[in-house]
N, C-alpha and C positions, 0 to 999 in steps of 0.2 A: 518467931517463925523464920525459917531460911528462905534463903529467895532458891525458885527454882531454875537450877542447871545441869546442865548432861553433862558433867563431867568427865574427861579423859578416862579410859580402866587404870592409865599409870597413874593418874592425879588422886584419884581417887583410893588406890593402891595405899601410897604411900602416908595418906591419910588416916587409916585405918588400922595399918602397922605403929603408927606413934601413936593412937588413941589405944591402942591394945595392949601396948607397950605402959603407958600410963604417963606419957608425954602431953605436954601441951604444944599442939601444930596449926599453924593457920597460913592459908593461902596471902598471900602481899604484894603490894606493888599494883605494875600496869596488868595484872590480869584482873585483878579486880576490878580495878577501873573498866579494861577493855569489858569484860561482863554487865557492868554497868547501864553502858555508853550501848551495849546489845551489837560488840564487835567480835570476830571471831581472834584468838588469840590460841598461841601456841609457846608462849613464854613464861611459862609457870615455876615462881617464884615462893619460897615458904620459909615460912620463922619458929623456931622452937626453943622450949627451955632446955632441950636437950645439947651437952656439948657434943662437939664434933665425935670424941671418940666416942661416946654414945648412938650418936647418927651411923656411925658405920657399923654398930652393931645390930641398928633396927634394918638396915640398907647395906649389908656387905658388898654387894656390889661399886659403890661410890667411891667416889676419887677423892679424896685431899691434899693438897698439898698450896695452901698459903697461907696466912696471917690472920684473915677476916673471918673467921669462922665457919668458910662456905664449903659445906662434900656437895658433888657434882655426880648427880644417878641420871642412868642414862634417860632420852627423851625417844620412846619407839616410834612417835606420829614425827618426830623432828629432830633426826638425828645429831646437826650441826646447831641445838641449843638443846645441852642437857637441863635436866629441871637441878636448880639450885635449895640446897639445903642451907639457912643457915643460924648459928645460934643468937637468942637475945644477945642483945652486944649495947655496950656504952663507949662513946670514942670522946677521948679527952686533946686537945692540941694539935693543932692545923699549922704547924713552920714553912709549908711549902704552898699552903692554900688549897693544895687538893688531896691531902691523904693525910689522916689521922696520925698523931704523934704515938699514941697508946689507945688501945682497945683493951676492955675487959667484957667479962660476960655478962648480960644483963640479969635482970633479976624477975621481969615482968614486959608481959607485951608492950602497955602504956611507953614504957621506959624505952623500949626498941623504934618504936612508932613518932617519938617524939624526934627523934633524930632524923628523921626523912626527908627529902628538899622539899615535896611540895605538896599540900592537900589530898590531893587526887592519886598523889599517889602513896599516902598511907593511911589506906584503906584495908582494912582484914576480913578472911573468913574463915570464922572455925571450924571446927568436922562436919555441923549439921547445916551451913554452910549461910548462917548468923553473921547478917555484917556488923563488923565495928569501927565506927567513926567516930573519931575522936576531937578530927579538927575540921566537921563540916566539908568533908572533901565530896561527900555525894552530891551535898548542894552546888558546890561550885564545878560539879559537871553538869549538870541542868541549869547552871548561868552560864556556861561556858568560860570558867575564868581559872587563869594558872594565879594560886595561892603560893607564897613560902609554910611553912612550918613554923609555925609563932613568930618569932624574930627574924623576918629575911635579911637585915645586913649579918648577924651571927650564920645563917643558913649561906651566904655566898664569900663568907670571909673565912668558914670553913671549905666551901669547896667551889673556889672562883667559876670552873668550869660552868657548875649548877645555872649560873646568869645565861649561861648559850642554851641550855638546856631547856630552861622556861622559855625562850622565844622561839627553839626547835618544833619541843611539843605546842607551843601555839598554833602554829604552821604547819604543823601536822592534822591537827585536830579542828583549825579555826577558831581558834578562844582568841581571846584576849587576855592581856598582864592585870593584876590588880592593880590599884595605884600604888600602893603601900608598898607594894614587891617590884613594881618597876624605879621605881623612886628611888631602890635601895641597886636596881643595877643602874641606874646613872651616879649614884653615891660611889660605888665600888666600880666603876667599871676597868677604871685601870689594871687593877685585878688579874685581868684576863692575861697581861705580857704575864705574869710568876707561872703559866698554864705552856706545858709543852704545843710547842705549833702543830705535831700531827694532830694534838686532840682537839685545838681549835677548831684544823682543816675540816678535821671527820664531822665535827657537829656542824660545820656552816653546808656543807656535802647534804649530810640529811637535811637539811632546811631546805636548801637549793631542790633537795626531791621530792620533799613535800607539795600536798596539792594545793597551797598556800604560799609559796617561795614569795610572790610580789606584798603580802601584805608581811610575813616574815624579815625581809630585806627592812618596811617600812618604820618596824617595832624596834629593829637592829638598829637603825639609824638615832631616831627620838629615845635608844637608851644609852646612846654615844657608843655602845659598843663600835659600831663600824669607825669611827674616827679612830681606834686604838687596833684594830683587823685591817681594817684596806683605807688608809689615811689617803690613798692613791681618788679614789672611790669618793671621798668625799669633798675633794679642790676641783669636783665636777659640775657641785651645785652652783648654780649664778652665773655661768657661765653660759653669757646668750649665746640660738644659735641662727632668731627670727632675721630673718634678712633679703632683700628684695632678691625674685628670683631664687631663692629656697625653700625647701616645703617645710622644713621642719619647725614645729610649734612649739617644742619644751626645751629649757635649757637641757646641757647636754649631760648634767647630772639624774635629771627626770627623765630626759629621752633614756637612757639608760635602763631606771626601773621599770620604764614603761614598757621595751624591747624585751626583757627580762618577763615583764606581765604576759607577753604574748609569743614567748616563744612555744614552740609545737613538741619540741623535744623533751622527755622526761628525762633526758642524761643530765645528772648534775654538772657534769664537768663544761657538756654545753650548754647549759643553763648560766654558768658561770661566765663560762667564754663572751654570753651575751651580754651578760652584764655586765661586764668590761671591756666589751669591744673598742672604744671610741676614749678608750680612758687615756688616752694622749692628747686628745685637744686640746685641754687648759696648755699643753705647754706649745701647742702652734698654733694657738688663735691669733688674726689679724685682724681687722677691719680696717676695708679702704675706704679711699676719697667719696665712694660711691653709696656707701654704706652697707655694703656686700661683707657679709664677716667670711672669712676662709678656714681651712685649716689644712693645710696642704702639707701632707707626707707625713697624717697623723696616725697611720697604721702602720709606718715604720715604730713608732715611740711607742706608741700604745702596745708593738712587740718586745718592745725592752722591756716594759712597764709589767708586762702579763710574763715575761719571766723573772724579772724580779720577786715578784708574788709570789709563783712557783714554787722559788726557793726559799723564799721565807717562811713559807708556811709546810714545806716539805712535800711537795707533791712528790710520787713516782716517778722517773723519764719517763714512762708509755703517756702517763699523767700532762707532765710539764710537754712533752712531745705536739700532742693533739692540740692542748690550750695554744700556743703559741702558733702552730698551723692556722687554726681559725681565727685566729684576731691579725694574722699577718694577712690572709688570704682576701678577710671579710669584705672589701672593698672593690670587688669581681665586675668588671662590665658585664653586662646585658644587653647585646647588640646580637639585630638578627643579619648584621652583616660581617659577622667575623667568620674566619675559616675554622676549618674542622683541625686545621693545625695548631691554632689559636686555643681552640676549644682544647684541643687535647694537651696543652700546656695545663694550661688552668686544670683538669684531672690530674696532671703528673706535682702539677705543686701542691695540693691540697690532699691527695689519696684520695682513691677509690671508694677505701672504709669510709672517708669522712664526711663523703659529700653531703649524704642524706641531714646531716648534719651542720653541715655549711648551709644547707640551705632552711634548717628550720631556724639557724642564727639570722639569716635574708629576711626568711619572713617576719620575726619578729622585730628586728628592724624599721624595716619599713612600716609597719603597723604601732611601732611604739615612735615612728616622726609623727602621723597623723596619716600617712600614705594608707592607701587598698594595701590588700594582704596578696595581693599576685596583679600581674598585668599580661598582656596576649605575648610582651616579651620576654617576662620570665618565665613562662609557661611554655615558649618556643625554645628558650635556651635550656629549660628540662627536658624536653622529648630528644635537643639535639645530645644533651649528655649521655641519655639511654643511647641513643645511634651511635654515637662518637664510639661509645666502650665496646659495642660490637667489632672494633677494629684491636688488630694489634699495637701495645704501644712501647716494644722494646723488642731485641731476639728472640729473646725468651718466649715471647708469646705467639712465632710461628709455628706452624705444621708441621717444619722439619728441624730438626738438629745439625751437630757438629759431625756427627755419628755417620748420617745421610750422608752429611757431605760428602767424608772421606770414601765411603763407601761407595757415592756414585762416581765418582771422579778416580776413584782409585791413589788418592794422594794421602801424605802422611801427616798429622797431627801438626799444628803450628800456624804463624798469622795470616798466613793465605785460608784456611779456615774460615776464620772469625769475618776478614775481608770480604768473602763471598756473601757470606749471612749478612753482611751490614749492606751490600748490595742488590741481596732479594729482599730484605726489609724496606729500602726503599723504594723499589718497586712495587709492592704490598701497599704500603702508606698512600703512593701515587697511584692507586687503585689499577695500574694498571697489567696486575696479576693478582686473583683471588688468592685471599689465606688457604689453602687447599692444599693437602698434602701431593695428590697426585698429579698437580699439575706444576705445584715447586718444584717437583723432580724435573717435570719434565722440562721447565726452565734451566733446570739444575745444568742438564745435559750439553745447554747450549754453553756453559761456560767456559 
């Protein structure tokens, strides 16, 4: 008996045409699962005995063009993930650890299904939509636990990546690693250097945005992965930071995951920023005569530190841009007695865009030393930000132009210009003429 589902019109389309056809097709992967699990999915994935050039005959519309046997017909509910077709397939030799030496065409689902990384996710369903478990992956979604596929050191020594992956989808889902399949990413972890660094970046990226990142970081850690990803990240642990006159409770490799646990922001990039904020201390720790440990001018390094990362792992410059803003910036006073010129420093070095940002990296912070998640002074120094940006904070952002100028003054293009504007700008700043167009002028006049 098939489990019952509402199927796509296009999933169920394309179903219908290989069983018409006299093909054998079954649904694969994470949509079975997410069906499973009673999640809603849009990623529909399918395996057949049919080759390719076969496939484009049941589906003319579909695209081919690679190695793997996969035609790509379009997806009408999701335009930007077509549904994939692809044939039974056998893969022999892994030289690079992540991509098959030779592929040939399989011969049987069994055969296709046994190559898969993990339980859960080689799961099938046929036209009447009959699941086939082969390796217990049903069960291990109702334990909630990421399996390999029989052998997980042959499963991660084909495809290194795979090891990020099982602790992605953890962290995605909330499972937990088997023993067996963890064991074998502390066995192979080194692995992961033969793996290009954007594909590392992308999977620690989805971790980081999972609704699990803090236990995710935790699984990362106890399977050494992270000592071979951000070695920076791990000369953090033991390093006290309890000290008379300081708040903070965990060293500053746990303040970390802890700041990290309760950041507000679902942006990975600042999810990550958090996580590393502080990742300079080990190299300015001191401790005095007093027993006061310091670390003074540790969010200079910890900006070298967060772009050497960057580059290692290939972040973007918009990418590598922002991470280095936050971890340079992160160390902001909270005084309700600075000026609004003060104040609007602190905006011009951080952006506008970034702030909301900067400051869910503050609160997590503060919450992962042992501190409150706010106080009546950071709460002062938010309202004063709102206020502050209602002002201008460059030429650019008055009332009148260059254009004005010339035109009230009757003068010609050049630095007497620009001179005036940097002029009525500060009297703007110094409040004492509103941003107002009609009244700029009429300062204008007096020039």
């Amino acid at each position: 008996m098939g489990l019952k589902v509402q199927l796509p019109k296009s999933v169920k389309d394309i179903l219908d045409k290989f069983n018409q056809k006299g093909f054998e097709i079954y649904i694969v992967g994470g949509a079975v699962r997410d069906i499973l699990m009673g999640r809603l999915t849009n990623d529909w994935d399918f395996t057949t005995n049919a080759t390719p050039d076969k496939i484009l005959e049941v589906v003319p519309g579909g695209l081919y063009n690679n190695e793997f046997g996969t035609v790509f017909t379009p997806n009408p509910d999701e335009k930007d993930r077509p549904h994939e077709i692809t044939t039974f397939r056998k893969e022999e030799g892994y030289q690079d650890f992540r991509h098959p030496d030779k592929i040939t065409w399989g011969k049987s689902l069994e055969e296709d299904l046994s190559r898969r990384d993990f339980t859960i996710n080689a799961l099938a369903l046929d036209c009447n939509l009959k699941l086939i478990d082969l390796y217990k992956g049903e069960d291990d979604i109702k334990n909630k636990v990421i399996r390999a596929v029989r052998d997980p050191n042959e499963r991660f020594s084909e495809d290194a990546l795979r090891m990020m992956r099982a602790i992605r989808i953890a962290a995605e889902l909330g499972f937990t690693i088997e023993e067996k399949t963890l064991e074998a990413i502390k066995k192979n972890a080194t692995l992961i250097n033969k793996i290009a660094k954007e594909r590392v970046k992308e999977e620690l990226f989805k971790l980081l945005k999972s609704p699990y990142p803090y236990e995710g970081m935790l699984i990362l850690r106890s399977s050494g992965l992270s000592q071979e990803i951000l070695p920076e990240l791990e000369k953090c642990f033991g390093v006290e930071q309890k000290s008379p006159g300081r708040h903070h409770i965990y060293d500053v490799g746990e303040h970390l995951l802890m700041s990290l646990k309760n950041c507000k922001s679902v942006d990975p990039l600042t999810r990550f920023a958090t996580l590393i904020h502080d990742i300079g201390k080990p190299q300015t720790y001191k401790k005095l005569d007093s027993g006061t440990i310091t670390f003074y001018n540790h969010e200079m390094v910890s900006t070298k530190i967060a772009e050497n990362i960057a580059e290692r792992l290939k972040f973007s410059n918009k990418e590598k841009e922002k991470l280095i803003t936050l971890v340079r910036w992160h160390q902001f006073t909270v005084d309700e007695r600075q000026t609004n010129s003060a104040i609007r420093r602190f905006i011009k070095n951080v952006g506008k865009q970034n702030l909301e940002d900067m400051l869910s990296l503050r609160v997590g912070d503060r919450l992962g030393g042992g501190a409150r998640e706010t106080s009546w002074r950071l709460e002062e120094f938010k309202r004063r930000l709102l206020e502050v940006q209602k002002e201008p904070f460059s030429i650019r952002d008055l009332k009148i132009n260059g254009n004005d100028v010339m035109k009230t003054l009757k003068i010609k293009p050049g630095p007497k210009v620009g001179n005036i504007l940097e002029k009525l700008f500060e009297k703007v700043v110094a409040k004492e003429i509103p941003n107002e167009k009609e009244k700029l002028l009429k300062k204008l006049k007096t020039f």
